[in-house]
C-alpha positions in Angstrom: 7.2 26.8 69.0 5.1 23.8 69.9 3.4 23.8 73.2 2.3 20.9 75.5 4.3 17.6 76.3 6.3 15.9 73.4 3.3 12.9 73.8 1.0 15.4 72.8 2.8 16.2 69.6 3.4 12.5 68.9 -0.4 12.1 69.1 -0.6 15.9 66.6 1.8 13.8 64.2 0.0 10.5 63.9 -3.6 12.8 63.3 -1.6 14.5 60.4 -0.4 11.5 58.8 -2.9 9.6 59.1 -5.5 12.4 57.2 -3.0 12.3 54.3 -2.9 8.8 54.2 -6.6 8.4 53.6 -6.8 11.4 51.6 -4.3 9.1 49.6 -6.3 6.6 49.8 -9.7 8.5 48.8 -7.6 10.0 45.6 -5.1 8.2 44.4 -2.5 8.7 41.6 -3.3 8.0 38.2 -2.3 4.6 36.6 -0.8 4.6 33.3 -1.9 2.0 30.9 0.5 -0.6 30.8 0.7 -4.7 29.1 -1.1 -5.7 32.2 -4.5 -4.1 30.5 -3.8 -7.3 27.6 -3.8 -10.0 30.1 -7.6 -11.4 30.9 -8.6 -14.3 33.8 -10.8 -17.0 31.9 -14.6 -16.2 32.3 -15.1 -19.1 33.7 -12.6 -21.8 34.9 -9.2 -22.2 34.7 -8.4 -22.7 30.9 -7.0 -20.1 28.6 -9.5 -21.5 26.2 -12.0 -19.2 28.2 -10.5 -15.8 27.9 -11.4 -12.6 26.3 -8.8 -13.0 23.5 -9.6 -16.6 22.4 -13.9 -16.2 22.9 -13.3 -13.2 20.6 -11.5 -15.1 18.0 -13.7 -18.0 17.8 -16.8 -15.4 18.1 -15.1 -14.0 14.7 -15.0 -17.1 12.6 -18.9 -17.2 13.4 -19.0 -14.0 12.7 -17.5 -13.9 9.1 -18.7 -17.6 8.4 -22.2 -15.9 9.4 -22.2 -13.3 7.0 -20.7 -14.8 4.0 -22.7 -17.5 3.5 -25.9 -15.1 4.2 -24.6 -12.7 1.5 -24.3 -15.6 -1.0 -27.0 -18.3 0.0 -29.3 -16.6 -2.5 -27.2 -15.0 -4.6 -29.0 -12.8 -7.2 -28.2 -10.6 -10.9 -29.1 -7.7 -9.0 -27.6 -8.4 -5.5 -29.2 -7.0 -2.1 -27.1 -4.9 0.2 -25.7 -8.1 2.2 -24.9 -9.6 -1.1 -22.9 -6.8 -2.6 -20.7 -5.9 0.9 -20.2 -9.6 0.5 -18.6 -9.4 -3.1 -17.2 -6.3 -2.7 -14.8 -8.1 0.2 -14.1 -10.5 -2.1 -13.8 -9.1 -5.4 -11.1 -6.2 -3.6 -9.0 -9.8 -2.2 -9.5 -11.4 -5.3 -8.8 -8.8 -8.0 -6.4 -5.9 -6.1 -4.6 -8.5 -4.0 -4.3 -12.2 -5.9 -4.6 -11.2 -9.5 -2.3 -8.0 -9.6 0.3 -9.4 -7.5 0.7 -13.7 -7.7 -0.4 -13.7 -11.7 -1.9 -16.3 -13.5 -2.0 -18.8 -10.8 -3.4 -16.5 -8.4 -7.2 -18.6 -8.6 -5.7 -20.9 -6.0 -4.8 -19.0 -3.5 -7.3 -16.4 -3.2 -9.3 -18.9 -0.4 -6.2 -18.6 1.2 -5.5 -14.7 1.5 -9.2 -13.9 1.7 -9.6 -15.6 4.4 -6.4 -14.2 5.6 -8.1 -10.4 5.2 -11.2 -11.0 6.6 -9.7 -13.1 9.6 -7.4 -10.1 10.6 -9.6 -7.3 9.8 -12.5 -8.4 12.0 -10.5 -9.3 15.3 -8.8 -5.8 14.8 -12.0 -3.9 14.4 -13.2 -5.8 17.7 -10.8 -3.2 19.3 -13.2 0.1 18.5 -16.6 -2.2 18.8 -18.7 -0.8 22.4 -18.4 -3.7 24.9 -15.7 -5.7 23.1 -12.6 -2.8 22.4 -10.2 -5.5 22.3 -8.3 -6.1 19.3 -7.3 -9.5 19.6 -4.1 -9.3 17.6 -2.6 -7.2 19.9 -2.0 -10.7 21.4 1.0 -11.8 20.1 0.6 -15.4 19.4 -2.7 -14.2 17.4 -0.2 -12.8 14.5 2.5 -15.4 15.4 0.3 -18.1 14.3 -1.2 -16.6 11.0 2.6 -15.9 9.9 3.6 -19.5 10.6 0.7 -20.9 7.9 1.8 -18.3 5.7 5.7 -19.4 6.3 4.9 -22.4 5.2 2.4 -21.8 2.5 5.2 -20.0 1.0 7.9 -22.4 1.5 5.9 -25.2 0.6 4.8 -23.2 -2.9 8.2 -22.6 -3.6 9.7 -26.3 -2.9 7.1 -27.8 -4.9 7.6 -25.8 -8.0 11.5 -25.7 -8.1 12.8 -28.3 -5.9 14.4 -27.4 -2.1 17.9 -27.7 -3.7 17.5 -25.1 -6.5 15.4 -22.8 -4.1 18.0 -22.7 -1.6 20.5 -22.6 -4.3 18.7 -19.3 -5.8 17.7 -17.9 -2.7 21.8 -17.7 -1.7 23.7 -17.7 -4.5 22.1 -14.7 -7.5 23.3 -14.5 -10.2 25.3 -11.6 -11.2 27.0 -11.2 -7.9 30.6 -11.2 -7.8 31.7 -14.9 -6.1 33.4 -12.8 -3.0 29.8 -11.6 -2.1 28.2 -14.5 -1.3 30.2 -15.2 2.1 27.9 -12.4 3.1 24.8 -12.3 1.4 24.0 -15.8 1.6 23.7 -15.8 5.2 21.8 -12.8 4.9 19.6 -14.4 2.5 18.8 -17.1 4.4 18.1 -15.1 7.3 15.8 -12.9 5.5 13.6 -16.1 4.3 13.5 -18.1 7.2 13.6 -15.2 10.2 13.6 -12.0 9.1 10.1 -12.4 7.0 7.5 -14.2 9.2 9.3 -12.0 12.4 8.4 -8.9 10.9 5.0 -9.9 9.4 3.9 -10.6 13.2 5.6 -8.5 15.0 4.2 -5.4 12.4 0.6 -6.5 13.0 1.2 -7.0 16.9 2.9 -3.5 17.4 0.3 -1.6 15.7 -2.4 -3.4 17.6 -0.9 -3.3 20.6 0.1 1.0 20.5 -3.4 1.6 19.3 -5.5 0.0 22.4 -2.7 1.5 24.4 -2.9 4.6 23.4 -6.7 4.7 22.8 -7.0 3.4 26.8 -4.2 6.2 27.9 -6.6 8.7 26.6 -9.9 7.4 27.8 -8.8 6.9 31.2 -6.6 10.0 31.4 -9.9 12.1 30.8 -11.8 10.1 33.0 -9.2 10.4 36.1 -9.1 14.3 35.2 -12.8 14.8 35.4 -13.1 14.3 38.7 -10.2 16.6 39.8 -10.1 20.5 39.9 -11.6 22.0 37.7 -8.7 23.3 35.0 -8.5 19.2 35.2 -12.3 18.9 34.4 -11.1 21.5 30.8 -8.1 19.0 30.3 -10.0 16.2 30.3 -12.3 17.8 27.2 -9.5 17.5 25.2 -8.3 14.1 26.6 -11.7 12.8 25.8 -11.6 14.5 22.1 -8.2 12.9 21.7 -9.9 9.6 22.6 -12.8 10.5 19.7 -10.4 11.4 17.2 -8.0 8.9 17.2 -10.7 6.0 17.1 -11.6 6.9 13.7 -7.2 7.0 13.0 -7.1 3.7 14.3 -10.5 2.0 12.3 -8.0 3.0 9.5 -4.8 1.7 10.8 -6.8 -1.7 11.7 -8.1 -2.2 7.7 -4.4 -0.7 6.5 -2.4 -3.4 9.1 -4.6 -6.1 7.1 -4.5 -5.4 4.1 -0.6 -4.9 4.8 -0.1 -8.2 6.0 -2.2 -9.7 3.4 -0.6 -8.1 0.6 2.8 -9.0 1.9 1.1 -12.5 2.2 1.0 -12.6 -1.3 4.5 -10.5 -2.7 5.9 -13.5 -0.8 4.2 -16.2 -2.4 4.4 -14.7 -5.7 8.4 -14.3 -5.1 8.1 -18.1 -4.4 6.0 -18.9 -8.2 8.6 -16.6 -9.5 10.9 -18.1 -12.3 14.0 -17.0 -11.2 13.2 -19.2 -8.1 
């Protein structure tokens, strides 16, 4: 039984709590990761003009506009190192992307989708890059806005060539379809065009993106809490950190696959729109 008055015991109390609360407060819990971690103050000012995710994506264009005009300002027979990663980019966008999948009128568009390619693939690889690690299409108006020029690259390709009456008159009514059919499946068509397609192409890029850095930041900082606990914590953290290792060089290839991905189904689409049954 507790001795002395029931002041002194009071006073006992208070000590007690207040020694965990500042053990809380000299250890506290872990914090997950969450979509907090993909919102950044402006460096300096008040604009979103000046945060991370927008000084990265301008940083990029001078980036890429940087190194392809070095790799073909002196373009040679036998090209130098620079010159052939340079033509290499290209010649995979131009050849495996435009020719085999638009056709013959592919020439014209391979500004377009290599730009595309080398646009995406940069600002994802920013998210393994030491002192960046930020991939900037995990931003979802990043992807939102590259899917609205190629909505209406599409549209417009397809319009010009067959007329907005007979492409919407294709698009909903196929041929071959029993009459019945079409209460439903031109709705569905139409939906599929004008929503369905560019809210997939974003969204696709943004998810993968996004569960990446998430996942690559759970790791990191899961290891990093650990280390400084007990020490089976200290062994757990090994393999948190190894996890962390391992699935950076997964997501290097899930950044080049999500843009070559969206660039490909950049151009299925706008060959669908050349497409003679359009």
């Amino acid at each position: 039984k507790p001795s002395g008055s029931l002041l002194e015991i009071v006073v006992v109390l208070e000590k007690w709590n207040s020694l965990n609360l500042l053990e809380g407060a000299v250890r506290p819990g872990f914090r997950a990761p969450d979509a907090g971690d993909f919102v950044f103050p402006s460096i300096f000012g008040d604009s979103v003009l000046t945060t991370k995710p927008v000084v990265l994506v301008f940083f990029s264009v001078i980036l890429i506009s940087t190194f392809f005009i070095a790799s073909s300002r002196k373009a040679l027979v036998v090209p130098s190192k620079i010159q052939f990663a340079g033509e290499m980019v290209y010649g995979f966008v131009r050849n495996e992307i435009g020719k085999d999948v638009i056709g013959s009128e592919f020439q014209r568009f391979v500004p377009f989708l290599f730009t595309i390619f080398t646009f995406i693939l940069t600002n994802n690889i920013f998210g393994i890059i030491p002192l960046i690690q930020f991939p900037t299409m995990s931003r979802i108006g990043f992807p939102v806005a590259i899917t609205i020029f190629v909505y209406l690259t599409y549209h417009f390709v397809a319009i010009r060539k067959h007329g907005l009456f007979k492409y919407l008159k294709d698009m909903c009514f196929m041929p071959g379809i029993p009459k019945f059919m079409y209460v439903i499946l031109a709705p569905l068509e139409l939906a599929t065009y004008f929503l369905i397609r560019p809210l997939t192409l974003a969204m696709r890029l943004f998810g993968n993106m996004f569960a990446g850095h998430l996942l690559l930041i759970l790791f990191t900082l899961g290891g990093e809490y650990m280390l400084h606990d007990k020490l089976i914590m200290k062994i757990f953290s090994l393999f948190s950190f190894g996890f962390s290792l391992g699935f950076t060089f997964f997501e290097f290839f899930v950044q080049c696959l999500q843009a070559y991905i969206f660039t490909l189904l950049s151009a299925l689409y706008i060959a669908g729109a050349l497409a003679d049954e359009h």
